[in-house]
Every structure is written in structure tokens, then in C-alpha cells.
Backbone as a printed PyTorch tensor [residue, N CA C, xyz], in Angstrom:
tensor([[[ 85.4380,  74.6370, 130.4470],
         [ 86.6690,  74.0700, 129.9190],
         [ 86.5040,  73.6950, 128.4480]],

        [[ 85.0380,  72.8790, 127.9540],
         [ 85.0980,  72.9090, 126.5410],
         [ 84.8630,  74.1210, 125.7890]],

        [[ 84.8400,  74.4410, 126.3380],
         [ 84.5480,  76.1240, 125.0450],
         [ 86.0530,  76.9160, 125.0750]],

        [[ 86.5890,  76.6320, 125.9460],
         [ 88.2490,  77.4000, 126.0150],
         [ 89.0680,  76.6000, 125.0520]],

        [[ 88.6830,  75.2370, 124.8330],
         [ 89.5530,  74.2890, 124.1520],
         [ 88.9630,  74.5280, 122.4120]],

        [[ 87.4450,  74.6840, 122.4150],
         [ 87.1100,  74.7920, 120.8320],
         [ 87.4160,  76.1030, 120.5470]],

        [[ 87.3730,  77.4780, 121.5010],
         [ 88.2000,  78.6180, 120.9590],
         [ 89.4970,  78.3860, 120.8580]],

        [[ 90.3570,  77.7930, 121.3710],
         [ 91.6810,  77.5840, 120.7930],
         [ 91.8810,  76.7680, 119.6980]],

        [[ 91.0350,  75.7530, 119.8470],
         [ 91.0050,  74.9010, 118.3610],
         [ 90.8990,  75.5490, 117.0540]],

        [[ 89.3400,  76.2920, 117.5670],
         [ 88.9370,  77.4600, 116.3580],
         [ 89.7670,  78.4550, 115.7650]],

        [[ 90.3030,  79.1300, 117.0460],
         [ 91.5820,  80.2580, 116.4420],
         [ 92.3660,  79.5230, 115.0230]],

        [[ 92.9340,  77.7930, 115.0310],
         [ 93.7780,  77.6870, 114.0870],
         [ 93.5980,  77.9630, 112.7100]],

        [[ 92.1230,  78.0910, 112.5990],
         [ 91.4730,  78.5930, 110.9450],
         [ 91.7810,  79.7820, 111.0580]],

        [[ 92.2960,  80.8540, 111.9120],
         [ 92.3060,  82.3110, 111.2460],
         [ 93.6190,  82.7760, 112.3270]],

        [[ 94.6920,  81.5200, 111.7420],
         [ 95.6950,  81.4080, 112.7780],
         [ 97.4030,  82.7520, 111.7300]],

        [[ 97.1180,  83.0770, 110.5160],
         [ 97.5220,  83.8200, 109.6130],
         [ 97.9050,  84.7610, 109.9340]],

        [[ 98.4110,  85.9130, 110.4120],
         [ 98.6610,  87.0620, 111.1130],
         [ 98.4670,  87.8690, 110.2100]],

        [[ 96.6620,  88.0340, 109.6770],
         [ 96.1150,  89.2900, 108.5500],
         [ 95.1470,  89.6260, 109.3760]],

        [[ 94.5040,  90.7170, 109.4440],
         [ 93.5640,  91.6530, 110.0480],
         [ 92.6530,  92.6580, 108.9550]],

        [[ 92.0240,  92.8920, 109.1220],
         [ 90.3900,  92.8180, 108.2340],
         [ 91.6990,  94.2940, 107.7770]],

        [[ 90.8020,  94.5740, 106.7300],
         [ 91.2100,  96.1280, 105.6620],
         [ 92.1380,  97.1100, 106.8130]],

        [[ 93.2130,  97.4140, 106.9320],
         [ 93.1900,  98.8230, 107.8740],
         [ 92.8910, 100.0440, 107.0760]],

        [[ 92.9030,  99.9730, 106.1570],
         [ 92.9310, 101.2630, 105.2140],
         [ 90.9850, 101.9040, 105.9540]],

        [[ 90.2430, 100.6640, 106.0780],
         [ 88.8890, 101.0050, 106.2160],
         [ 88.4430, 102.1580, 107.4590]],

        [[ 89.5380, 102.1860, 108.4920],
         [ 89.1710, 102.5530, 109.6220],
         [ 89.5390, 104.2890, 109.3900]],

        [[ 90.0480, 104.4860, 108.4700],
         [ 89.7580, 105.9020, 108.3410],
         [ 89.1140, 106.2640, 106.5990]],

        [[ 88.3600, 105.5440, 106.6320],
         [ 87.2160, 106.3710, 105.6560],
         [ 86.2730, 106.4100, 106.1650]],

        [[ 85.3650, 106.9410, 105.8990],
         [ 83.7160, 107.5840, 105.9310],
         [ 82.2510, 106.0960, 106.0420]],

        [[ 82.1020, 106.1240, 106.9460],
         [ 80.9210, 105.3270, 107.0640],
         [ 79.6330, 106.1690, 105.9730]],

        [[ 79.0490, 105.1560, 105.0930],
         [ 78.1900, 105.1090, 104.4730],
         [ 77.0970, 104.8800, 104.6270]],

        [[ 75.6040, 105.3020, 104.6740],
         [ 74.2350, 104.6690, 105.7310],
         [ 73.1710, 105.0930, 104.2260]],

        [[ 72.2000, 104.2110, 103.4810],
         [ 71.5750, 104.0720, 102.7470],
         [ 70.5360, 103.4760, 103.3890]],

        [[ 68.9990, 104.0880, 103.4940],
         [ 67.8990, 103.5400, 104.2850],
         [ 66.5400, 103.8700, 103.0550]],

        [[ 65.4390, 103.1020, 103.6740],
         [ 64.2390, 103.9020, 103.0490],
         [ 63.8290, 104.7130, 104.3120]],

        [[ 64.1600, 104.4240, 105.4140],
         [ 63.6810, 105.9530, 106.4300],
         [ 65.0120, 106.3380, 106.9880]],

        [[ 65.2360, 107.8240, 107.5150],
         [ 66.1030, 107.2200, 108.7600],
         [ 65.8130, 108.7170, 109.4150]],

        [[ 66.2330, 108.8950, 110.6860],
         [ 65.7640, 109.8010, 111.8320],
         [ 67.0720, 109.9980, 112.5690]],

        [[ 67.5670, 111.6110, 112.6850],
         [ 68.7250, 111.3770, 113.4150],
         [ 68.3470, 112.6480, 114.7270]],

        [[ 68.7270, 112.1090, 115.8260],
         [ 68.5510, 112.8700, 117.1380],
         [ 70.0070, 113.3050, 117.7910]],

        [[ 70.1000, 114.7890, 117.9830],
         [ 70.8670, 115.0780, 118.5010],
         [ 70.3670, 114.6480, 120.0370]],

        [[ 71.2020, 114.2000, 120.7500],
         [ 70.8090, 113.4170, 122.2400],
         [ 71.5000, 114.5780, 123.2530]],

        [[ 72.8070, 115.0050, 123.0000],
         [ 73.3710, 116.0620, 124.1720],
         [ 74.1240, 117.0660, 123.0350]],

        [[ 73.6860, 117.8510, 122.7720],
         [ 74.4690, 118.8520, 121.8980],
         [ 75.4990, 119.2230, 122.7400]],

        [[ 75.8430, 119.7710, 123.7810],
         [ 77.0070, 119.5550, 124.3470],
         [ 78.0120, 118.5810, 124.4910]],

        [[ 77.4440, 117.4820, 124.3760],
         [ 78.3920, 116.4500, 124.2040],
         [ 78.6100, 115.9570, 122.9480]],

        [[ 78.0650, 116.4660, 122.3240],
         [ 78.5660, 115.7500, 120.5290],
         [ 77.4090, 114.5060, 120.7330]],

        [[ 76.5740, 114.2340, 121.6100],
         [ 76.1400, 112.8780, 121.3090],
         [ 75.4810, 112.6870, 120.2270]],

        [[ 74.4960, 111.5250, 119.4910],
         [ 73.7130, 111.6280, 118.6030],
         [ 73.6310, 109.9460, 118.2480]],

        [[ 71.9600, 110.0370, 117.9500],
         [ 71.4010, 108.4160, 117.9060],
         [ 70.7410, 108.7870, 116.1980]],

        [[ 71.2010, 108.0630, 115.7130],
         [ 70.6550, 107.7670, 114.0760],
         [ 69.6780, 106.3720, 113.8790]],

        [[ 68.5710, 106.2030, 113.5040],
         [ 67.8620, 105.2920, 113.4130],
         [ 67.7130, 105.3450, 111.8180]],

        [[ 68.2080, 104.3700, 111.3540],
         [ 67.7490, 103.7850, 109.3910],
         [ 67.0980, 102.5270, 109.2880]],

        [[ 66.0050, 103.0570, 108.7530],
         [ 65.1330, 101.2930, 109.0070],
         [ 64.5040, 101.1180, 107.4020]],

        [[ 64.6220,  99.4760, 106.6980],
         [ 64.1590,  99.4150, 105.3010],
         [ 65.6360,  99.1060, 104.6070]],

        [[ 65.7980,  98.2080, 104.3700],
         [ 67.1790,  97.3940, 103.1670],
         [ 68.2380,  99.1690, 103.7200]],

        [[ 68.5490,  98.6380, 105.0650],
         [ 69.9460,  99.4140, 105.1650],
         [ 71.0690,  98.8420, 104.7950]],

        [[ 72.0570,  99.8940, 104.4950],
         [ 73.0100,  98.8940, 103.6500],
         [ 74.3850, 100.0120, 104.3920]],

        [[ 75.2900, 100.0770, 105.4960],
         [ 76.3300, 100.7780, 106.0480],
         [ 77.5580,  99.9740, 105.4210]],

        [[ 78.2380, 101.1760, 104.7030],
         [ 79.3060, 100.6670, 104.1500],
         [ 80.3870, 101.6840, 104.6980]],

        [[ 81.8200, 100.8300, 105.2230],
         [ 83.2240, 101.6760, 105.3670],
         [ 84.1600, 100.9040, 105.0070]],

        [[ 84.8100, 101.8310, 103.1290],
         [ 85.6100, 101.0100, 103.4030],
         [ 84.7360,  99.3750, 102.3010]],

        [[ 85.8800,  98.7350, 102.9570],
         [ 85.3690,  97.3280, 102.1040],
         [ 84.3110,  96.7580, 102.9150]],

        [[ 84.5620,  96.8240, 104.2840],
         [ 83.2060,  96.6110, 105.2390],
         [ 81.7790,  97.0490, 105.0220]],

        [[ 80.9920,  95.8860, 105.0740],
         [ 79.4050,  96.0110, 104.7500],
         [ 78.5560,  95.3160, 105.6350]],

        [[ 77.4170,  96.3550, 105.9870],
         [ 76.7050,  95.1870, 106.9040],
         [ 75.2760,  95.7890, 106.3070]],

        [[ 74.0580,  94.5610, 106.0630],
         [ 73.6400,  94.7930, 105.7000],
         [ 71.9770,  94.4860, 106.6080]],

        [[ 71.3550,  94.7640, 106.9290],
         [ 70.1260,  94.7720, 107.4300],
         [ 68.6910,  95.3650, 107.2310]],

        [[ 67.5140,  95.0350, 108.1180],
         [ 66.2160,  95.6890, 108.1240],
         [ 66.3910,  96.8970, 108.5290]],

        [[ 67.2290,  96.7490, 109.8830],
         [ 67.0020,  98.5360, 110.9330],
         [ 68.7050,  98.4610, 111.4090]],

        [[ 69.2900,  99.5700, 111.3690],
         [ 70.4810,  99.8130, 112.1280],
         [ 69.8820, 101.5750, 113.2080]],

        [[ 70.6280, 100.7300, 114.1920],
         [ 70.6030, 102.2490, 115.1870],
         [ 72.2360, 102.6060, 115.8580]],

        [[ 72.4470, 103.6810, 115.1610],
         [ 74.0730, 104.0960, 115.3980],
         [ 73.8910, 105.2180, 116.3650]],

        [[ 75.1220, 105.1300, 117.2140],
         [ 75.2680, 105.9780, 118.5080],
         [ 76.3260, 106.5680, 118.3380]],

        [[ 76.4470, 107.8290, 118.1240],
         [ 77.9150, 108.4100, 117.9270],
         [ 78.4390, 109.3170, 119.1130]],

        [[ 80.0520, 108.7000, 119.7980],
         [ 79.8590, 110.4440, 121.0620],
         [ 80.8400, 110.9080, 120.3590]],

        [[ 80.9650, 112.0880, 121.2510],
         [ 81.6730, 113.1830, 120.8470],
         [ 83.1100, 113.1880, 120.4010]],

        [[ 83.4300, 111.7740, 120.4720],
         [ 84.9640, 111.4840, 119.5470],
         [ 85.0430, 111.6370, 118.8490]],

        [[ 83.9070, 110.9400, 118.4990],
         [ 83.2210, 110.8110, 116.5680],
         [ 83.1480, 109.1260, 116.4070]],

        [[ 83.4360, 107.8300, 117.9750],
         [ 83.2850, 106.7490, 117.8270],
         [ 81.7310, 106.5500, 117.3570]],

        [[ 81.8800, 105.6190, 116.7270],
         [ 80.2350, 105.0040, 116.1950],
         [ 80.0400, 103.5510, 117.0520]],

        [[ 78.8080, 102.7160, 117.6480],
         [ 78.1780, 101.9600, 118.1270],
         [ 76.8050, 102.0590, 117.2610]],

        [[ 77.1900, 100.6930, 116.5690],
         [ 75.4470, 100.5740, 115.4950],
         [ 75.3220,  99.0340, 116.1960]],

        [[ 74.2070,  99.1700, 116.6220],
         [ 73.4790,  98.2910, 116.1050],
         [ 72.4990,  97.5190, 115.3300]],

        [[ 72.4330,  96.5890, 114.8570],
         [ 72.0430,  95.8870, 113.1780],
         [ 71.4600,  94.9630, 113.4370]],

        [[ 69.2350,  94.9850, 113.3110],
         [ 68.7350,  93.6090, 113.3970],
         [ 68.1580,  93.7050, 111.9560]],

        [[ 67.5810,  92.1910, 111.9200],
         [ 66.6470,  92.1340, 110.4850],
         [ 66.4890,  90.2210, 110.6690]],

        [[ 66.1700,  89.7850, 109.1870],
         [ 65.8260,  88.4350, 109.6580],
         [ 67.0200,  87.6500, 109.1410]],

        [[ 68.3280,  88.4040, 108.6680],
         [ 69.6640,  87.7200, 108.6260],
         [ 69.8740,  89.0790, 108.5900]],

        [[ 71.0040,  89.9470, 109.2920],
         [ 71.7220,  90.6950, 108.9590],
         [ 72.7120,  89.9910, 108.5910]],

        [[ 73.7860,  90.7030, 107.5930],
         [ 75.1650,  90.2530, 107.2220],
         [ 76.4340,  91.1430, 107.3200]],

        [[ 77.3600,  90.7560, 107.4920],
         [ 78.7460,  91.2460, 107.4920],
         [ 79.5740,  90.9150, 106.4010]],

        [[ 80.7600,  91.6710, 106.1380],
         [ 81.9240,  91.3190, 105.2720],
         [ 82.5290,  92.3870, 105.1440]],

        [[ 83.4230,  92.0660, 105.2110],
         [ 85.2560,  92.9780, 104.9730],
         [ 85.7270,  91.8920, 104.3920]],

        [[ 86.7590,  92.9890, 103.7690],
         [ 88.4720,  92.3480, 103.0360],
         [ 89.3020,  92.1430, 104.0450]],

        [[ 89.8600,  91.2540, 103.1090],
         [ 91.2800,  90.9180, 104.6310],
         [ 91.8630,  92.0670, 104.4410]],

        [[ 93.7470,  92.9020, 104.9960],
         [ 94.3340,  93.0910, 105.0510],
         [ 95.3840,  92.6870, 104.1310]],

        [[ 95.6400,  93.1930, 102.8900],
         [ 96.3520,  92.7410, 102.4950],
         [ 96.3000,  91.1470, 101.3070]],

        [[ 95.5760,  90.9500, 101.5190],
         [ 94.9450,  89.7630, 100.9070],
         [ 93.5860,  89.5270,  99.9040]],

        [[ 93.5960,  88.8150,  99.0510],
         [ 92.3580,  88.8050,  98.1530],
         [ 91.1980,  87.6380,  98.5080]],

        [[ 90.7890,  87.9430, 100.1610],
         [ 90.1500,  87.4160, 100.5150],
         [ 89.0280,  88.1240, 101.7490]],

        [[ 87.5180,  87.4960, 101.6940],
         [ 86.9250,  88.6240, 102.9640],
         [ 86.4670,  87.1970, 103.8130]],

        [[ 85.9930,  88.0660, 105.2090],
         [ 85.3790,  88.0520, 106.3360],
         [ 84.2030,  87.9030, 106.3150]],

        [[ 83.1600,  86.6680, 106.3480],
         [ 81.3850,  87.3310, 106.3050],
         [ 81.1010,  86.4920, 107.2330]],

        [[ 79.8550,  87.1730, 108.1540],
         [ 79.2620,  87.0660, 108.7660],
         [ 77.7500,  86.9160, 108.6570]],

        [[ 76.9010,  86.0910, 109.4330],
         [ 75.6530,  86.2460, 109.5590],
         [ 75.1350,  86.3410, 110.9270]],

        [[ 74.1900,  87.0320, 111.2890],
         [ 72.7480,  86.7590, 112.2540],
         [ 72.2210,  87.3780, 112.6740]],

        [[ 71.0390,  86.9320, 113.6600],
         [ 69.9520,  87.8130, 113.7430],
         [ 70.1530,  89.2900, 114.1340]],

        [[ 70.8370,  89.8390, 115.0270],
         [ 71.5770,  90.9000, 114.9080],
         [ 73.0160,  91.0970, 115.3440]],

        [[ 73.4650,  92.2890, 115.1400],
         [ 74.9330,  92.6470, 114.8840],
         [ 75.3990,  93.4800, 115.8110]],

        [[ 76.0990,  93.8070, 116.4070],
         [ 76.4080,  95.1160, 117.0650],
         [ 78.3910,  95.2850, 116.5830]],

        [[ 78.7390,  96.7380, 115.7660],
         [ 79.3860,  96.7530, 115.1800],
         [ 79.9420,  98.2840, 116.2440]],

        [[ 81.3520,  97.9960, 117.1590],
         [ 81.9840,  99.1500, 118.1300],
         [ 83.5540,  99.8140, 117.1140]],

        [[ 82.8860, 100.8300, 116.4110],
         [ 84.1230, 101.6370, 115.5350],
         [ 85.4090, 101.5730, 116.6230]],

        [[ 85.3050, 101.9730, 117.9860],
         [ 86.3450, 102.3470, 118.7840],
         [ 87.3080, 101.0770, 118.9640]],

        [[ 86.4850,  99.8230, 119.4610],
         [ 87.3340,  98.7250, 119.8370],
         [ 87.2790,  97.7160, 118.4820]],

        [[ 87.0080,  98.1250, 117.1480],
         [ 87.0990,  97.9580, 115.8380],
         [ 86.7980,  96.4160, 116.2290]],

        [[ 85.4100,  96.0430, 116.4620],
         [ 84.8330,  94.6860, 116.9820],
         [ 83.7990,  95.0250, 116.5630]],

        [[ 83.2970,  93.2530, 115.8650],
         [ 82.0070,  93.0840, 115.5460],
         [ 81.5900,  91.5960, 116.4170]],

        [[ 79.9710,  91.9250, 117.0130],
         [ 79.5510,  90.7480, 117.8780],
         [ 78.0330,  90.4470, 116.9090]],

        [[ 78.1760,  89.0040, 117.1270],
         [ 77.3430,  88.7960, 116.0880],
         [ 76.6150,  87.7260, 117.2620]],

        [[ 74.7840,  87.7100, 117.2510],
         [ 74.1650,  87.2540, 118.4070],
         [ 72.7260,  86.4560, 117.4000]],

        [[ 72.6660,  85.2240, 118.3340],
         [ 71.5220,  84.5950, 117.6630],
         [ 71.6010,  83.6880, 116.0380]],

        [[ 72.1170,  82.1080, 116.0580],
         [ 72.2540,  81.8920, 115.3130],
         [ 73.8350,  82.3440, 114.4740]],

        [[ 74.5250,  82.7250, 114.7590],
         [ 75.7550,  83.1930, 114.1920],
         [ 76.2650,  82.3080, 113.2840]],

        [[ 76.9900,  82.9140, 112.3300],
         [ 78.0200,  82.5760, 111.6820],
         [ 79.4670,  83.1520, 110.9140]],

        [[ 80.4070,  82.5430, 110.8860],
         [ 81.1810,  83.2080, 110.4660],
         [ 81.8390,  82.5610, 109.4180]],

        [[ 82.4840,  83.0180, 108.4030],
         [ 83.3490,  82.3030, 107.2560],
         [ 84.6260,  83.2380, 107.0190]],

        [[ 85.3980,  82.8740, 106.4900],
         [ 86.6090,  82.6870, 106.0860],
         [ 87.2210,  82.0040, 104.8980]],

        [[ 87.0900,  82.1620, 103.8050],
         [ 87.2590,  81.5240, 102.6200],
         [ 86.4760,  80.1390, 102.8110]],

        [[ 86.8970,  78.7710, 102.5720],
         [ 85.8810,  77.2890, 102.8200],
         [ 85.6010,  77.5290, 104.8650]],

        [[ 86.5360,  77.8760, 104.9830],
         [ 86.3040,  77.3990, 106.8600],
         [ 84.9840,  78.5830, 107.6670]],

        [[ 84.7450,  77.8310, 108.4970],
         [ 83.5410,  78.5130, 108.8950],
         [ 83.2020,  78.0110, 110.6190]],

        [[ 83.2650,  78.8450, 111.3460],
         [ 82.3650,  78.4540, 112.6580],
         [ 80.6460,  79.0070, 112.8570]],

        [[ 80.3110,  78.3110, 113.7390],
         [ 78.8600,  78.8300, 113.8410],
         [ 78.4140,  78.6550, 115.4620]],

        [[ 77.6920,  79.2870, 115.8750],
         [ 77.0640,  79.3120, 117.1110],
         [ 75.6360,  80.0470, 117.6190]],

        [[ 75.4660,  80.7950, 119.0700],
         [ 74.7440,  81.2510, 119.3650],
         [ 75.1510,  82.7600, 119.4120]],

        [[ 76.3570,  82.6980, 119.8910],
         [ 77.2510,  84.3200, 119.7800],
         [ 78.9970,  84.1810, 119.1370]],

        [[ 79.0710,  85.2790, 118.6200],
         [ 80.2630,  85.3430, 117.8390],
         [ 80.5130,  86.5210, 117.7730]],

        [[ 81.9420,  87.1780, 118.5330],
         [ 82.3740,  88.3070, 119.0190],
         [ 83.9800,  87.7670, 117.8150]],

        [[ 83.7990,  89.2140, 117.1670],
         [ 85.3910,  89.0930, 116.1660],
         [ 86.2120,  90.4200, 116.4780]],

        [[ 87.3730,  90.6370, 116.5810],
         [ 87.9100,  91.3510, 116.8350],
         [ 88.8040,  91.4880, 115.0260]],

        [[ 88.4300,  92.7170, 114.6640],
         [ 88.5180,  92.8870, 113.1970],
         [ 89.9380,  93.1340, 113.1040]],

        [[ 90.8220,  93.7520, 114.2300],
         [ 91.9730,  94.4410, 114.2960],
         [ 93.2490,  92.7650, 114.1830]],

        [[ 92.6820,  91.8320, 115.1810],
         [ 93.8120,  90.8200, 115.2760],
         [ 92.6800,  89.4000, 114.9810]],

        [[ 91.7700,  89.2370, 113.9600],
         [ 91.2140,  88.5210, 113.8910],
         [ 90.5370,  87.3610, 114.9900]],

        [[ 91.4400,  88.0510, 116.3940],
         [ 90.4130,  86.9930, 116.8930],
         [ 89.2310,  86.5050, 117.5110]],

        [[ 88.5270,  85.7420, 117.4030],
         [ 87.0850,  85.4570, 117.5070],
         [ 87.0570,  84.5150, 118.9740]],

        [[ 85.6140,  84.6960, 119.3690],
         [ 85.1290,  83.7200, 120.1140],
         [ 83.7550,  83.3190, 119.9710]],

        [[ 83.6820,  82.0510, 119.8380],
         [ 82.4440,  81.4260, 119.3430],
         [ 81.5120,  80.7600, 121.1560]],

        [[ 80.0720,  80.8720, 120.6770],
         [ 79.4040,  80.3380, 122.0090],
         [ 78.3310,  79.7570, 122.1350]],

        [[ 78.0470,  78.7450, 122.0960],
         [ 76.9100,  77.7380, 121.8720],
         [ 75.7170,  78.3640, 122.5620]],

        [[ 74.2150,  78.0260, 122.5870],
         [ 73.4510,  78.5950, 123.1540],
         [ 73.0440,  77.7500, 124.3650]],

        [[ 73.3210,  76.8540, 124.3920],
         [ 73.8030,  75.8860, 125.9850],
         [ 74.5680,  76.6500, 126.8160]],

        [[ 75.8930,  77.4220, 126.2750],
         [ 76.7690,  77.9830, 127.0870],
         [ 76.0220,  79.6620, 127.6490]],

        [[ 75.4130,  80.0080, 126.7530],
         [ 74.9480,  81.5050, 126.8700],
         [ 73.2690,  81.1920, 127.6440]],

        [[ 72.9640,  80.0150, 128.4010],
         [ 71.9060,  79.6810, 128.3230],
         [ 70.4150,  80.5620, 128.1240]],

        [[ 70.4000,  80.1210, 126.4700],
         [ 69.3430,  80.9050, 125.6710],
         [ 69.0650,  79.8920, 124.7030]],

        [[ 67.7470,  79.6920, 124.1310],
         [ 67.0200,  79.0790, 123.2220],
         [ 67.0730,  79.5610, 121.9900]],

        [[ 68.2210,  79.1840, 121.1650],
         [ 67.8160,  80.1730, 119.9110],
         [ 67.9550,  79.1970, 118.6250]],

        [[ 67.4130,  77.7370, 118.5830],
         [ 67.6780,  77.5790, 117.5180],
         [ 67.7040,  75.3770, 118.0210]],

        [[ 67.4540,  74.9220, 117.4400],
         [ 67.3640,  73.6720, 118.0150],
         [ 68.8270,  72.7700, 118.0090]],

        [[ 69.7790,  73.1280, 117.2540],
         [ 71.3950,  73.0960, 118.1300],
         [ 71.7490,  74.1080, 118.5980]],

        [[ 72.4070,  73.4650, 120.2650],
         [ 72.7520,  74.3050, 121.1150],
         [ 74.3340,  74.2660, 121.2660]],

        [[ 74.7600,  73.7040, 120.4870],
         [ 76.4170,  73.3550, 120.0790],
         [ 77.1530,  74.3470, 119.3910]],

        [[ 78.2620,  74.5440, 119.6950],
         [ 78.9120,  75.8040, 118.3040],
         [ 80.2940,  74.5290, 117.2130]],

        [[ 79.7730,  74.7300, 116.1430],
         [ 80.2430,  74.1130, 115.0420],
         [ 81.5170,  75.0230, 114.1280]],

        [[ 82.3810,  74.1580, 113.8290],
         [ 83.5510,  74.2140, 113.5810],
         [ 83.9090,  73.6780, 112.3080]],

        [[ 84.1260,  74.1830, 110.7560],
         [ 84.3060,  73.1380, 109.6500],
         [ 86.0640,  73.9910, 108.8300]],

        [[ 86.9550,  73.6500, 109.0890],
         [ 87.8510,  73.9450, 108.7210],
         [ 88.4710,  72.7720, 107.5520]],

        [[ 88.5840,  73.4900, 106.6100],
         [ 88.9680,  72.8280, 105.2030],
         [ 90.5680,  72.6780, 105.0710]],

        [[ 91.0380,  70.9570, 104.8630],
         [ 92.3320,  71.0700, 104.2400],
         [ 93.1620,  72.5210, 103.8810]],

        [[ 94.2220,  72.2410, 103.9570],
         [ 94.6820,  73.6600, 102.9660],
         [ 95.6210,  72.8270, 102.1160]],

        [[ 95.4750,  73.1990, 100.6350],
         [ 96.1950,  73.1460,  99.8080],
         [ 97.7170,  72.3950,  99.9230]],

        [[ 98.2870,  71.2850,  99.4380],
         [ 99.4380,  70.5850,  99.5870],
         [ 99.9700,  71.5320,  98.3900]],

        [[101.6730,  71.7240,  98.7580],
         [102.2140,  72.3650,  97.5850],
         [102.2480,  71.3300,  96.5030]],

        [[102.3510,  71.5600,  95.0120],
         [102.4170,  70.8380,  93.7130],
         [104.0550,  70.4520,  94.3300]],

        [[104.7580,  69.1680,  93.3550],
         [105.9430,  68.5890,  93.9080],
         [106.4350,  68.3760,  92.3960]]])
């Protein structure tokens, strides 16, 4: 029951009806590694596993995530599934429309092109211009901004010596009179 009430609480910081870049979801994913290894897995099926390990840097679009190792899974749609560890990976997109981004931190990332969702695990964080939540897991849905945050009490896992998910939402601006 408390975690249904601080995700609804939480939603009111990214309560705006903007959604990360759409323009991003049809350009070209970008992959910059010092190694990387790509395996065709089912040539009949279009499958294929890409491993880039060493200051990877995947860019689409205004979206960036940046890490030690990403391992991307592509099927035969042409959907992508990367996943992103290191000792902070990071996130960020542009809003939609707006002159403002999305960033993310933690230990790793898992970023689903198809359901245009990023889950962020271990230590998480997320920002939003001043406002910011933080936890143990943090699942964002890039399409309708919305998030769910999860303490590591709730996910019962040890990752960090608060087991609470934190919430800092900043005033907004009074109009001039």
C-alpha cells in the first residue's frame, strides 16, 4: 500500500503531458566501443547479440546511455533489447517538445526499443529538471512518462544502506504579478 501511494505521489513531478523526443524512435541507434563482437544467433530469424565493452556510448536521437559494457539483442523486427552495466551507467533524452531532458543513473540499465521503456536497477535515480526520485529499481516508460520507483526493502535486495525510495520535488515557479 505504501509504494502505490509514493508512485502516485511521485507521478505529480512528471504530471505534464510531454513524453521523451518522438522524433528519436525512428532514427538510427549509434554504438561507439573500444571492443565490440557481433553474433549472428539464428540467421533465419534475423536474430543477433552485439556485445561493446570499454566507455560505450549508444546514442538515438537525443537519447544517450552511457556505460562500461552494453549487450544488445536484436530480432527479426529490427526491435533492440540492450542491456547497460558499468560502475554508474547513465541515461538522458530530451523531452518532447520542450527544452528540457530526462537523466538517469545506475548500476545497470536495460533499455526495450519495442515497449520504448527504460528500467534502471541498483541504486537508481532519476531527474527531471530540480525534481528527482531515487530507489532500488526505476522502470520509465519514455512514451507517457510514467515511472515506478522501488525501494530495496520492497524488491527484497541489499543494495545500498537506504532501503527507502526518495522523492525531492521542487516548488514550481509563482507567476510574476
Amino acid at each position: 500500500m505504501k509504494i502505490l501511494f509514493v508512485i502516485g505521489f511521485a507521478s505529480l513531478f512528471f504530471i505534464q503531458p510531454a513524453a521523451a523526443e518522438r522524433a528519436d524512435r525512428e532514427k538510427p541507434i549509434h554504438l561507439e566501443a573500444d571492443h565490440a563482437t557481433v553474433e549472428d544467433v539464428n540467421r533465419k530469424e534475423g536474430s543477433r547479440i552485439s556485445t561493446f565493452t570499454g566507455n560505450v556510448v549508444l546514442t538515438q536521437g537525443t537519447m544517450r546511455i552511457l556505460a562500461n559494457k552494453v549487450v544488445m539483442k536484436e530480432d527479426m523486427q529490427g526491435f533492440r533489447h540492450a542491456t547497460a552495466t558499468g560502475d554508474l551507467v547513465s541515461f538522458r533524452q530530451k523531452r518532447d517538445r520542450m527544452n528540457e531532458y530526462v537523466e538517469g543513473w545506475s548500476e545497470r540499465a536495460e533499455y526495450d526499443s519495442k515497449a520504448d521503456k527504460i528500467e534502471l536497477f541498483r541504486q537508481a535515480r532519476l531527474k527531471r529538471g530540480s525534481d528527482e526520485v531515487q530507489g532500488d529499481y526505476i522502470s520509465y516508460d519514455m512514451n507517457t512518462e510514467f515511472f515506478k520507483v522501488v525501494g530495496s526493502k520492497e524488491r527484497g535486495v541489499e543494495s545500498g544502506p537506504d532501503k527507502r525510495v526518495r522523492i525531492t520535488i521542487q516548488p514550481k515557479n509563482k507567476p510574476e504579478e
